[in-house]
N, C-alpha and C positions, 0 to 999 in steps of 0.2 A: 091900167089903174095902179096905184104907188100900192106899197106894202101896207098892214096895218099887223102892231102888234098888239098882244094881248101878255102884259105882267102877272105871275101869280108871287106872290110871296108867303114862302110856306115857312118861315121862321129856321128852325133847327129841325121840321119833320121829312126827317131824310123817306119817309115808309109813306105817307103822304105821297108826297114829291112822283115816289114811283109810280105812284097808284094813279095819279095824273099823267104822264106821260105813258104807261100802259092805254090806260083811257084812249086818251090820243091816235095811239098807236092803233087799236082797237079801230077808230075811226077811218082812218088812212087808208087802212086795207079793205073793212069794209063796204063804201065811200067814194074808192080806186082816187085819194086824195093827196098821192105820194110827192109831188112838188107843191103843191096849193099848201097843206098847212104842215110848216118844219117847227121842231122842237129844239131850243136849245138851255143848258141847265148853266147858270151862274152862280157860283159856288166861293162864297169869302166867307174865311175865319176871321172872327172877331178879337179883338187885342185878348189877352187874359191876361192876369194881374201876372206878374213875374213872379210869386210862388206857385202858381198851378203848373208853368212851363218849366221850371227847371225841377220841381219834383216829380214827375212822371218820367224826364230824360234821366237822373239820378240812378234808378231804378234797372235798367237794364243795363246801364254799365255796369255796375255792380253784379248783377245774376252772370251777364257776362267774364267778369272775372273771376268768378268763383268757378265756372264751368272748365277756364283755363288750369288753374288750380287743384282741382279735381276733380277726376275721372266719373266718381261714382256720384256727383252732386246733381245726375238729371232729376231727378224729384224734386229735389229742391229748386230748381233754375224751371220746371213748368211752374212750380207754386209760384215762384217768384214774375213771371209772366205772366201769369193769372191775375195777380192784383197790380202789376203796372197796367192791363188794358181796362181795366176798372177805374184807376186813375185818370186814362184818356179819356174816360165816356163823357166825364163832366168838360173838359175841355172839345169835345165834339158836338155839345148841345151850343155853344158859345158861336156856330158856323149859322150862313145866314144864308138859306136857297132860295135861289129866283128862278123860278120856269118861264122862258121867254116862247111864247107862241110866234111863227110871222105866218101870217094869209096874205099868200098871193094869190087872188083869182085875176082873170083878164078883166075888162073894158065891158064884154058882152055877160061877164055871169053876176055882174052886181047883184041881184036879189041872192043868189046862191050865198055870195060874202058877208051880205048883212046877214042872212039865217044862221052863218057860223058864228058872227060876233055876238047876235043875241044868246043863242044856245051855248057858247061855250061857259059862261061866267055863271049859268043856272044849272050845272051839274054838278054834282058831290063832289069830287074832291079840290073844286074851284071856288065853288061857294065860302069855306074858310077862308082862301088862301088871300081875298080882299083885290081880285083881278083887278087888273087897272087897263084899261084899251088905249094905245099911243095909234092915233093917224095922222097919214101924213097932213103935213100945215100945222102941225101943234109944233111948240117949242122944244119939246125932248123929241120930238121924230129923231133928228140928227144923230144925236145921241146913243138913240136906241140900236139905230140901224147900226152904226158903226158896233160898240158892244155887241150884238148880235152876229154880225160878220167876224168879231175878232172869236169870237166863242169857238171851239172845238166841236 
């Protein structure tokens, strides 16, 4: 039997995200479902306007230099660290996670496969995430499977 994925798109909730593939993980072990269902996480940042980007990089060049400068300036170069990662926060919600589920079961466990595709999209932290299930003979199959194989 071909693969079937299962899309969650969790927008920018990286704490989400985990909370679903812990799930998962949860599953796998308890389940003994260590090749049958693999996780893999899709991860793109979104353009940001060109002053969000070069004002956060700005920021530690600068704390950087003064550190060169002077010996006794570490108070100041953590404060100054401290609000350049404040500036990245809003430049980290602009990221867009995709949690890519793939079910492999064989040929003989078909009910087993459909009981995962119904049950996965009706648990918490999938319910938001607006699952989307790709099998094969759809149009994005190809697609998916290749992204899914290049994934890490």
């Amino acid at each position: 039997m071909a693969h079937s994925f299962l899309i969650c798109e969790f927008g920018g909730n990286e704490e989400l995200a985990q909370q679903a593939r812990h799930k998962i993980d949860g599953w796998k072990q308890g389940f003994r479902l260590d090749k049958k269902l693999q996780v893999k996480f899709d991860r793109k940042e979104e353009e940001a306007t060109p002053a969000e980007t070069t004002a956060p990089a700005a920021k530690p060049a600068k704390s950087a230099a003064k550190e060169k400068a002077k010996p006794g300036a570490k108070a100041k170069s953590k404060s100054a660290d401290g609000g350049s990662s404040k500036a990245e926060q809003p430049a980290s919600n602009h990221s867009k996670i995709r949690l890519i589920v793939r079910l492999d079961f064989s040929d003989h466990e078909k009910l087993s496969h459909l009981r995962w595709i119904e049950r996965i999209p009706t648990e918490e932290p999938f319910k938001t995430a607006s699952p989307k299930i790709v099998r094969a003979g759809e149009p994005e199959y190809k697609a998916t499977s290749d992204l899914f194989d290049s994934l890490d």
